[in-house]
C-alpha positions in Angstrom: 66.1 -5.8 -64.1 64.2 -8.1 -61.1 62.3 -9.7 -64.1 65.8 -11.0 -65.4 67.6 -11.8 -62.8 64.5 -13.9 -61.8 64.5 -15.4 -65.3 68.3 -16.0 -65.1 67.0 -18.3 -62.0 64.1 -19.8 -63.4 66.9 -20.9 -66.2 69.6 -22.3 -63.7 66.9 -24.1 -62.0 65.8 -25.7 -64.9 69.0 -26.4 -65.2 69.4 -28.4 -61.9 66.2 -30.0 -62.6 67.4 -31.3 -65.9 70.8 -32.7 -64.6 69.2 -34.5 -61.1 66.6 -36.1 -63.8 69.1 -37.2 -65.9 71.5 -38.4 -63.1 68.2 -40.5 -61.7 67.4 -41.9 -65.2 71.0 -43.1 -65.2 71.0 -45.0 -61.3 68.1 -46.3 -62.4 69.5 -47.9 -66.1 72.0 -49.1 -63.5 69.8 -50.5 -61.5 67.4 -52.4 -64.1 69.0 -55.1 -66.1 67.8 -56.3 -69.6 64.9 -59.1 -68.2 65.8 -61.0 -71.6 68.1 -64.2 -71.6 71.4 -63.7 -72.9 74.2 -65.7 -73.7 78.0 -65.6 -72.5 81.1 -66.5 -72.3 82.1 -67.2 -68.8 86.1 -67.3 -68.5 87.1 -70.9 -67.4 90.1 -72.7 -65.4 90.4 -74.5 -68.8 89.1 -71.9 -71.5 85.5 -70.5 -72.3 82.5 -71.7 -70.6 78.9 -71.1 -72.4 76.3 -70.1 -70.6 72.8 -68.1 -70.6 72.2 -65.2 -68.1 69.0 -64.1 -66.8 68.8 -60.8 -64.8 65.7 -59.4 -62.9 63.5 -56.9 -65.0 64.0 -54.7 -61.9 66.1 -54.1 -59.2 65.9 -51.6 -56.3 68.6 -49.3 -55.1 70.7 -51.4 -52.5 69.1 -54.7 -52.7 71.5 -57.7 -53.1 70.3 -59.8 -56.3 70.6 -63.4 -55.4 71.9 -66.0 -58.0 71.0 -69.9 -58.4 73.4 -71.5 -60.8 71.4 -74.2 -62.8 72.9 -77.3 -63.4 72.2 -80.4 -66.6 72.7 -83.8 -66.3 75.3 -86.6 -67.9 74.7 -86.0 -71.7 72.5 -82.9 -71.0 73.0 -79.1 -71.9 72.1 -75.4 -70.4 68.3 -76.3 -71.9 67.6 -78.5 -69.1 65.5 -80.6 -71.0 63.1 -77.5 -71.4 62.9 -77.0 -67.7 65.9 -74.2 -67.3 64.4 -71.4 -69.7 61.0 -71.2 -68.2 62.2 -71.4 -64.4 65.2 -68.8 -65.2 61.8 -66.2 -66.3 60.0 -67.4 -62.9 63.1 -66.6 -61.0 63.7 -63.1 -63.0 60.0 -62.1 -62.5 61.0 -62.9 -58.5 64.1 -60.3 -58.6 66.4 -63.5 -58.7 69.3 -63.8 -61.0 70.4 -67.7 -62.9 73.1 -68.3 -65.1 73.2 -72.3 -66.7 76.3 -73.7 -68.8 77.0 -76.3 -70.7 79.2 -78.7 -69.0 82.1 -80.0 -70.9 81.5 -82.1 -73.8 77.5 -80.6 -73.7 75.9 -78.5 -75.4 78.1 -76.0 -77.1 81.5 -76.7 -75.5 84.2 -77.4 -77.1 85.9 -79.8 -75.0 85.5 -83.7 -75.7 82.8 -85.6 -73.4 86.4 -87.0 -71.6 86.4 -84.0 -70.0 82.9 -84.1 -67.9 84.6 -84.9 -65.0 83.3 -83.9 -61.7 86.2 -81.8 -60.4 86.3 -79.5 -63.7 82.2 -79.5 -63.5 83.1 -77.7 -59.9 85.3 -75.5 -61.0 82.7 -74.4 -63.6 80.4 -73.5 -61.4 82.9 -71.4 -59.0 83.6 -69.8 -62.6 80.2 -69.0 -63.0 79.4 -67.9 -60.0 83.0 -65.7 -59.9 81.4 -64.1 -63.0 78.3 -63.4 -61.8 79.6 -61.6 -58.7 82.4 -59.5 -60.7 79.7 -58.8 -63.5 76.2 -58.3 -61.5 77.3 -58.0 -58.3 75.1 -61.3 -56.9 74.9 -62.3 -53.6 73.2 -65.3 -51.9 74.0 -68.3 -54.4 71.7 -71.5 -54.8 72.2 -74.3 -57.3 69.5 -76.2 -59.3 70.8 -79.4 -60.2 69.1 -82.6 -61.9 70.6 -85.9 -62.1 74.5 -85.9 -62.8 74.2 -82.0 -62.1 72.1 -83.1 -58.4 75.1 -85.0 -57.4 77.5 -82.1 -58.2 75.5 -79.7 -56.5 74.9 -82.1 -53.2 78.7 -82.1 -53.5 79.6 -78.2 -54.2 78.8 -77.0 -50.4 81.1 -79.5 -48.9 84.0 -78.8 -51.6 83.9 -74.6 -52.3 81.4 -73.6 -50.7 79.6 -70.0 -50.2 76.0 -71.6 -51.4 73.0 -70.7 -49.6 70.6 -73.6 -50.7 70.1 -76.0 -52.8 67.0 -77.9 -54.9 67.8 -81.8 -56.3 65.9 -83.2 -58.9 66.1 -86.7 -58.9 70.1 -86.2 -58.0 72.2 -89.5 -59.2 73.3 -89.4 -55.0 74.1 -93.7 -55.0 77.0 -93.7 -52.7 80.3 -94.3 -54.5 79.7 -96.4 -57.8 76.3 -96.8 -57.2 76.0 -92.5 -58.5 76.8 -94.4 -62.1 74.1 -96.9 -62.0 72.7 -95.3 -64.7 74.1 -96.8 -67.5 73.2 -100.1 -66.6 70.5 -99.5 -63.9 69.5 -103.9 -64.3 72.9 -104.8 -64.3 75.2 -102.8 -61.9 78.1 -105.3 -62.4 78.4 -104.3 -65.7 79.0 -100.7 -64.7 81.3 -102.4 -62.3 83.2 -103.6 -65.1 82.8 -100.1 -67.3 84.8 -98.7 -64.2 87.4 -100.9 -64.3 88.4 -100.6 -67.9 88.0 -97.4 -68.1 90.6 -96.7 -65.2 93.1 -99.0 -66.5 92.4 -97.5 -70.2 91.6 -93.8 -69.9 88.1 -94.0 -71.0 85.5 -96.3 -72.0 82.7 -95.4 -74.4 79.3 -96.1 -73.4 76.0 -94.4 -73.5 77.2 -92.7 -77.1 80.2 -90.7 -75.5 83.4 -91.5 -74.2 83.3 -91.3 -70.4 86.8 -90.6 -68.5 88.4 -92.8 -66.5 88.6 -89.8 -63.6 84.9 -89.6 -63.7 84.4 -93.0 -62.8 87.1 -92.6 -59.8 85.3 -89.5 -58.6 82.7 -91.0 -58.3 84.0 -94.1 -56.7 85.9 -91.5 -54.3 82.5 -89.7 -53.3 79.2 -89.6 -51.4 76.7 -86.6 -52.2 74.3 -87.7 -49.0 76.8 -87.8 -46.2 77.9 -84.4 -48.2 74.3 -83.2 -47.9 74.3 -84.0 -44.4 77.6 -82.7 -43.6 76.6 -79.1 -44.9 72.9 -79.0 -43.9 71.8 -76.3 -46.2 68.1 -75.9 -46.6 67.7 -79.0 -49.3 64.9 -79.3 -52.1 64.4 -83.0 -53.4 61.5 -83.9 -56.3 61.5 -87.6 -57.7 59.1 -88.8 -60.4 57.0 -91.6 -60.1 58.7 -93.4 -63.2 62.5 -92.4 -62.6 63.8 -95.6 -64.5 67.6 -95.2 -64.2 67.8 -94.6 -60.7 67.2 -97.2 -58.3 64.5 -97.4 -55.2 67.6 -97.6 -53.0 69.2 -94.5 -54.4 65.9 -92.7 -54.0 65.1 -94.0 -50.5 68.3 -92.7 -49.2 68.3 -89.8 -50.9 65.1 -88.7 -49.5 66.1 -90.1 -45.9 69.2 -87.8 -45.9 67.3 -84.7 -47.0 64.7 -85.4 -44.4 67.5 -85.6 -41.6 68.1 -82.1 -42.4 66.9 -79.1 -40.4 65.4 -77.8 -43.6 65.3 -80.6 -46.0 62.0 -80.6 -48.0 61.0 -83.7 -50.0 57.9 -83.2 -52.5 57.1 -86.3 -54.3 53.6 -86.5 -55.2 53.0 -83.6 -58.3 56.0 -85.7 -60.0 54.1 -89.5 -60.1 53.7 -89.4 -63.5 57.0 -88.2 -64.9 60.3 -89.6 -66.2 63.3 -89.2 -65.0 63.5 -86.1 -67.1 60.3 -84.8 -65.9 58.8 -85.5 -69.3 55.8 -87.4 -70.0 54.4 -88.6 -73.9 51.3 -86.9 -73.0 51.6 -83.1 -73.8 49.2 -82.0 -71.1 50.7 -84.5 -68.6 54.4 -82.7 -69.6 52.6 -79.3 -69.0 51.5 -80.2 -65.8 54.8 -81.3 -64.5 57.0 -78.5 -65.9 54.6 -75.9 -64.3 54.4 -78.0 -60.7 58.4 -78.3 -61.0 59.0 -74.8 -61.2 56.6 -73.4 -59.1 57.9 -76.1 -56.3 60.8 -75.2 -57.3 60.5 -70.9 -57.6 58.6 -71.1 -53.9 61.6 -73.0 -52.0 64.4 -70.7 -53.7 62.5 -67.6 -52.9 61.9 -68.1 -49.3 65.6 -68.5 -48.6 67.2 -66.4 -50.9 64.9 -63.5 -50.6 
């Protein structure tokens, strides 16, 4: 009789065991995301957004998982001219969460290049970031932006904010006009001129796309450096050493605006012998800068989002 009832025991222990390992094994499923990139649809002021999320491997109980929001350039896409993929894993293997879209009229959007404006770039990235929060549960936000997508990001604090940080590479931050040298960086009357028509017309079409007529008033209307200095976030700026479409004085006060800040870091000299793009014709010369981009890159975002 004593040897059942202890067996009956032994049995509903077992059974307690069994149920607390099972209830662990769920928290931590919970708590430890897929590590492998996965595309979405992120629910847009204007319709879908497509994007690719990245989630730490692992996660532990209460931690806050922080978020950078990566952000292409004019004519770009979510790829990042194979920059974004490799520094989404850095940031996962760091407990950091990214998600990068396709701005409209890139990648795989669906809306006509007319529509890359920077006002419904913004409000992509709020959506973004809305989704993250609702989905993952994200906290601290940063935003990676090159070129076009440097500008937006100098200009997100000052316009939504909630952004902890940010890290430019080689933002398009001319003051005004100037952010659209660009297309003509020898000539800048005849961007002048590009304005012009395309404000009295709608759009123009240059560069193989047609480019808004808003776009070119936004940019008219805006000035991502006195932005910059106006929300004083801790700022990462890169340049290359053969930018090509942006000009010295673009850089130079770029660089002088980030410096002003109380945490403004400039880092100039592993980029001397990249493009714009970060890109070089020599492969090992392209590996060098990809790796020196995101590990400048990984280091500044961790030690203000972590």
């Amino acid at each position: 009789m004593h040897k059942q009832t202890h067996k009956r025991a032994f049995y509903t222990l077992a059974g307690c065991i069994a149920a607390l390992a099972l209830c662990v094994a769920a928290s931590l499923f919970l708590l430890t995301p897929a590590p492998k990139a996965q595309d979405v649809t992120i629910p847009g002021t204007r319709g879908d957004i497509y994007a690719t999320v990245q989630l730490p491997g692992k996660l532990a109980r209460g931690e806050e998982l922080p978020l950078v929001v990566l952000c292409h350039g004019f004519t770009g896409s979510r790829s990042g001219d194979g920059h974004f993929a490799p520094l989404a894993a850095d940031l996962a293997a760091q407990g950091i969460a990214t998600v990068r879209l396709d701005f409209p009229g890139c990648g795989n959007s669906t809306e006509p290049f007319t529509a890359y404006t920077l006002s419904n770039m913004t409000d992509d990235v709020e959506s973004a970031i809305t989704y993250m929060q609702q989905t993952y549960g994200t906290g601290r936000t940063a935003l990676v932006g090159h070129s076009m997508g440097g500008r937006l990001a100098s200009l997100y604090p000052q316009r939504r904010g909630g952004i902890t940080a940010l890290a430019l590479w080689s933002p398009a931050n001319g003051a005004g006009l100037r952010g659209m040298e660009f297309l003509n960086i020898d000539d800048f009357s005849a961007v002048e001129a590009l304005a012009a028509e395309a404000e009295a017309s709608g759009s123009i079409s240059t560069w193989g796309v047609d480019v808004s007529g808003t776009l070119f008033t936004e940019m008219r209307d805006s000035d991502p450096n006195a932005a910059l200095r106006e929300s004083a976030l801790p700022t990462l700026l890169t340049y290359t050493g053969h930018e090509g479409i942006l000009s010295d004085t673009t850089q130079a006060e770029t660089i002088a605006a980030v410096e002003s800040l109380p945490n403004g870091r400039v880092v100039l000299e592993p980029f001397a012998e990249g493009n714009h793009n970060y890109l070089s014709e020599d492969a090992a010369t392209a590996a060098a800068l990809d790796k020196a981009l995101r590990e400048t890159t990984v280091a500044f975002l961790v030690e203000y989002l972590k």
